[in-house]
VEXVEX-764765 format. One record per residue (C-alpha): x, y, z. Coordinates in nm, 2 decimals. Layout:
residues N
PT        x        y        z
PT        X        Y        Z
...
end
This chain:
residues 220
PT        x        y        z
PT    -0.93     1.03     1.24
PT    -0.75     1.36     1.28
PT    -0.54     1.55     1.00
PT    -0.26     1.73     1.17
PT    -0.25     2.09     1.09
PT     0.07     2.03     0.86
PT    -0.18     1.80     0.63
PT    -0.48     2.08     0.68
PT    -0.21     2.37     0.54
PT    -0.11     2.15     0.27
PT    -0.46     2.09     0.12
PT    -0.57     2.43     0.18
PT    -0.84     2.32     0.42
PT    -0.97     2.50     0.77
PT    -0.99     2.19     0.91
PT    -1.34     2.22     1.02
PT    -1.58     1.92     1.00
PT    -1.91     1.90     0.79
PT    -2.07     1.73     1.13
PT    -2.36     1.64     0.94
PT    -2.26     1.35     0.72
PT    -2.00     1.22     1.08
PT    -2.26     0.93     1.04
PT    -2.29     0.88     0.75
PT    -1.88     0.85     0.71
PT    -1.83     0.64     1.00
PT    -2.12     0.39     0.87
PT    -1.92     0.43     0.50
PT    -1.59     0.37     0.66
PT    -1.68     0.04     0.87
PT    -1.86    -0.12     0.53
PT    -1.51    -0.07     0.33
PT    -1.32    -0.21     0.69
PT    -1.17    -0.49     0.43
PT    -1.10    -0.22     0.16
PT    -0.77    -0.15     0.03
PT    -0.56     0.13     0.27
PT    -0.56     0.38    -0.02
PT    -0.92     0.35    -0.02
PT    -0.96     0.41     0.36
PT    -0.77     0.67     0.38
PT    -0.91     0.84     0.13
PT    -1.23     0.79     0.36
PT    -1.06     0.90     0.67
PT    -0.99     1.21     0.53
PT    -1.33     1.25     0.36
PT    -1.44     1.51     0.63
PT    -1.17     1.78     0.56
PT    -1.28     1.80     0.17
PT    -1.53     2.05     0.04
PT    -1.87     1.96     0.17
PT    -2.01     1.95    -0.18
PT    -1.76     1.67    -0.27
PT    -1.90     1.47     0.05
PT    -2.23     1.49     0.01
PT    -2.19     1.41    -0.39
PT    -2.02     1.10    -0.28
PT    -2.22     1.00     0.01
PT    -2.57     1.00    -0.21
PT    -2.38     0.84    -0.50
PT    -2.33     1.10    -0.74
PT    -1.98     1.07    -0.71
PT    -1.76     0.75    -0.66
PT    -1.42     0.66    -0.55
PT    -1.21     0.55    -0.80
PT    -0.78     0.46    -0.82
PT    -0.58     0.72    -0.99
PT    -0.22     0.82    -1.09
PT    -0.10     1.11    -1.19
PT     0.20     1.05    -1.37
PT     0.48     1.31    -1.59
PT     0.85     1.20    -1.74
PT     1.10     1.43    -1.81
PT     1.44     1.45    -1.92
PT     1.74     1.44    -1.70
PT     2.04     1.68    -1.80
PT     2.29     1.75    -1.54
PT     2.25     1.73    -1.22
PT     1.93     1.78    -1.13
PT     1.57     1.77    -1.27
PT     1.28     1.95    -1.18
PT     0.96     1.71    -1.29
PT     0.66     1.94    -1.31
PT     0.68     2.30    -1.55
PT     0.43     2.56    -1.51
PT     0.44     2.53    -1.90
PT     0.32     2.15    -1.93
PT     0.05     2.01    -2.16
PT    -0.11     1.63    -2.13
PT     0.05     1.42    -2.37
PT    -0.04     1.06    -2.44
PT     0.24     0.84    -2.24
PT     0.46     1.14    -2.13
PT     0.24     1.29    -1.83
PT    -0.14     1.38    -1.75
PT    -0.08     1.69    -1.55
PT    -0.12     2.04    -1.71
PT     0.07     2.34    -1.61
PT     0.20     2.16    -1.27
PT    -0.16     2.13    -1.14
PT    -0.42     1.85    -1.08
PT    -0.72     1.86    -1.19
PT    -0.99     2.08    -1.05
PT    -1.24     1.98    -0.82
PT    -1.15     1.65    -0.77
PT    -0.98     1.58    -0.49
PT    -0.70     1.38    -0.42
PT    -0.54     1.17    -0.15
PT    -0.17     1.09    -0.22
PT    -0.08     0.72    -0.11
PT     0.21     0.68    -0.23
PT     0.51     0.80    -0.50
PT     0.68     0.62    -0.73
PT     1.01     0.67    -0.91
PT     1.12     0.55    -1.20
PT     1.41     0.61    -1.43
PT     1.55     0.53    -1.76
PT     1.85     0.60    -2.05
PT     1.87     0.53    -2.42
PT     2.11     0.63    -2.68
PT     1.88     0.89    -2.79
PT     1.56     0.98    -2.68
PT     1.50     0.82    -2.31
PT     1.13     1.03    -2.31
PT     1.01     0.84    -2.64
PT     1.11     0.54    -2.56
PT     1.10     0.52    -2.16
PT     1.13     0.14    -1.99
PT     1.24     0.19    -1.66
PT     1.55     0.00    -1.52
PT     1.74    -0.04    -1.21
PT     1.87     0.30    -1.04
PT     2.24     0.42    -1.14
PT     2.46     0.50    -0.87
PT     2.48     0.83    -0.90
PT     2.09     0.84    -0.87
PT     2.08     0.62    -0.57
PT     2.30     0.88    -0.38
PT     2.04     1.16    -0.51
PT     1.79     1.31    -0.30
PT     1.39     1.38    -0.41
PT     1.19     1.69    -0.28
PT     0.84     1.68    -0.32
PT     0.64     2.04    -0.25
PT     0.26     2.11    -0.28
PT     0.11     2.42    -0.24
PT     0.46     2.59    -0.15
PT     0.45     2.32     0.14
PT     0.71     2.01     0.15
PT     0.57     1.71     0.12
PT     0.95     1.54     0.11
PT     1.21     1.75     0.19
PT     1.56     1.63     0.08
PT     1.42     1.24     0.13
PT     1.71     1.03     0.02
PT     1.67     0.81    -0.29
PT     1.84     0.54    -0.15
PT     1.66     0.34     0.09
PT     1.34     0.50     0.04
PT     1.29     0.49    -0.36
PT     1.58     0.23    -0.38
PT     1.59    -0.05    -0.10
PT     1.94    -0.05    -0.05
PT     2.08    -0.34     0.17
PT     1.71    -0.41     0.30
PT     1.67    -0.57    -0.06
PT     1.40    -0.58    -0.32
PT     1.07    -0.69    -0.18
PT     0.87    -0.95    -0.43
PT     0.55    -0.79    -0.32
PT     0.63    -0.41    -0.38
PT     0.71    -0.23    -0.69
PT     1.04    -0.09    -0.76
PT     1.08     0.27    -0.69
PT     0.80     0.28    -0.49
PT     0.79     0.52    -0.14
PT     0.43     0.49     0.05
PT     0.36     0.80     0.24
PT     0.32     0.74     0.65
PT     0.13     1.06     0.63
PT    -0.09     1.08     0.33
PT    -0.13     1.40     0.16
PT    -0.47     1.53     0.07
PT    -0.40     1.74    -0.24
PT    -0.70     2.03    -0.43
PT    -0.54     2.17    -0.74
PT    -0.29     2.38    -0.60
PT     0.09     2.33    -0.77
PT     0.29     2.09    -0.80
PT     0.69     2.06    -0.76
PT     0.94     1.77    -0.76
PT     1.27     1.74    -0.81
PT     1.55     1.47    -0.79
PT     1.90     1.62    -0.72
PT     2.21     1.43    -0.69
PT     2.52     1.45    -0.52
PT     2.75     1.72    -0.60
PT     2.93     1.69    -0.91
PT     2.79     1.39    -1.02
PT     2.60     1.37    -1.35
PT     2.40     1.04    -1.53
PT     2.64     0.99    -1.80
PT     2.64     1.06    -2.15
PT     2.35     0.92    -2.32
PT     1.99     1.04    -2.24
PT     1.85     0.98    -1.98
PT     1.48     1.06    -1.84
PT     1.27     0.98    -1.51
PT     0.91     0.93    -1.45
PT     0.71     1.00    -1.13
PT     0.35     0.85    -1.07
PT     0.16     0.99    -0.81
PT    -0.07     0.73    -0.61
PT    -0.37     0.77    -0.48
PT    -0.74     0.82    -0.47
PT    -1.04     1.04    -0.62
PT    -1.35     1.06    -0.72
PT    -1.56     1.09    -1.07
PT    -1.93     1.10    -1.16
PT    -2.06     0.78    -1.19
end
C-alpha cells in the first residue's frame, strides 16, 4: 500500500521504503489477513516508519500492541483547545505531556473519539460522558498534527454525533474512524472543538475528553 504524500508530510517521513524487509512485511501482513483493521493498517504503513522500528518489530523485539491516547479538558466559552504545550500526565485526566506523543514509538491513528460531559461543579473530576448538547452538535472539531490538518473544520454533527442516520448498536458514541489513517512520530498535537457563533454550553461546568485510537509498539 501507498501513503499519499499529505500522510508522508504529516508523519514527517521521506517516503522512501526500507526494501529490504518488503518480504518480510508482505509475509507479516498476509499471516494477520484476519487481524483487526487497526492492526493492518498499522502494517500497511510499516514501511514508511524508521527502519530501526521495522526491523525491531520484524525480529521480535518489538510488538504491536492497542493504544489510546486520551486528555479532558474544561470547556469555557465557546471554544476549547484540548492539548497545551504546558500539560503533565495525570491519572484519569490525560496521558499526553506537553501536546506530544511519546517518543519513538510510533503511532497509527485509527480513529477519534469525542466525548463530553457537565456537572454542577467540577465536570474534569468527575467526567461520565453523556449525550451531545445542541450547541455542541452544531460545533465543529479541527484536528492538526505537526502544523498539518488532520480535520479541518469537520462538523460534530454527523461525524462525532450520528444525526438522523441514528446511533449504531455496534459503534461507540462519539466515535469518527479516519478513511485515511494518520501515521503520527512525536511531533505536536492540536485539537479544538468550536461552536457556532455565539453559542455557549450553559452555566454549569462542563468538560470534554478526546481518545486518540490507534496502534504502536512496545518491547516485549
Amino acid at each position: 500500500m501507498d501513503l499519499t504524500q499529505e500522510e508522508m508530510v504529516l508523519a514527517g517521513l521521506n517516503g522512501k521504503l526500507a526494501g529490504a524487509n518488503q518480504e518480510a512485511i508482505n509475509q507479516l501482513l498476509a499471516r494477520e489477513a484476519s487481524a483487526h483493521p487497526y492492526r493492518r493498517q498499522f502494517l500497511e504503513r510499516l514501511n514508511y516508519m524508521p527502519e530501526s522500528i521495522q526491523q525491531e518489530l520484524l525480529t521480535g523485539r518489538l510488538q504491536m500492541v492497542d493504544h489510546t491516547y486520551f486528555k479532558t479538558e474544561t470547556f469555557t466559552g465557546s471554544s476549547c483547545d484540548v492539548f497545551q504545550e504546558d500539560d503533565d500526565i495525570q491519572v484519569g485526566v490525560g496521558n499526553v505531556a506537553k501536546s506530544r506523543l511519546e517518543k519513538n514509538r510510533p503511532f497509527v491513528l485509527s480513529a477519534i473519539q469525542l466525548l463530553y460531559a457537565t456537572d454542577a461543579a467540577d465536570a474534569v473530576a468527575n467526567f461520565e460522558s453523556v449525550e451531545y448538547p445542541v450547541a455542541l452538535k452544531r460545533g465543529e472539531v479541527s484536528f492538526r498534527y505537526n502544523s498539518k490538518d488532520v480535520l479541518e473544520k469537520l462538523p460534530v454533527l454527523g461525524s462525532f454525533d450520528p444525526g438522523l442516520d441514528g446511533y449504531m448498536i455496534d459503534k461507540q458514541y462519539g466515535l469518527y474512524e479516519l478513511k485515511n489513517p494518520k501515521v503520527m512520530m512525536d511531533d505536536r498535537i492540536e485539537f479544538a472543538v468550536r461552536l457556532y457563533a455565539g453559542q455557549t454550553l450553559g452555566a454549569n461546568a462542563h468538560a470534554i475528553k478526546v481518545h486518540l485510537i490507534g496502534t504502536t509498539v512496545r518491547p516485549f
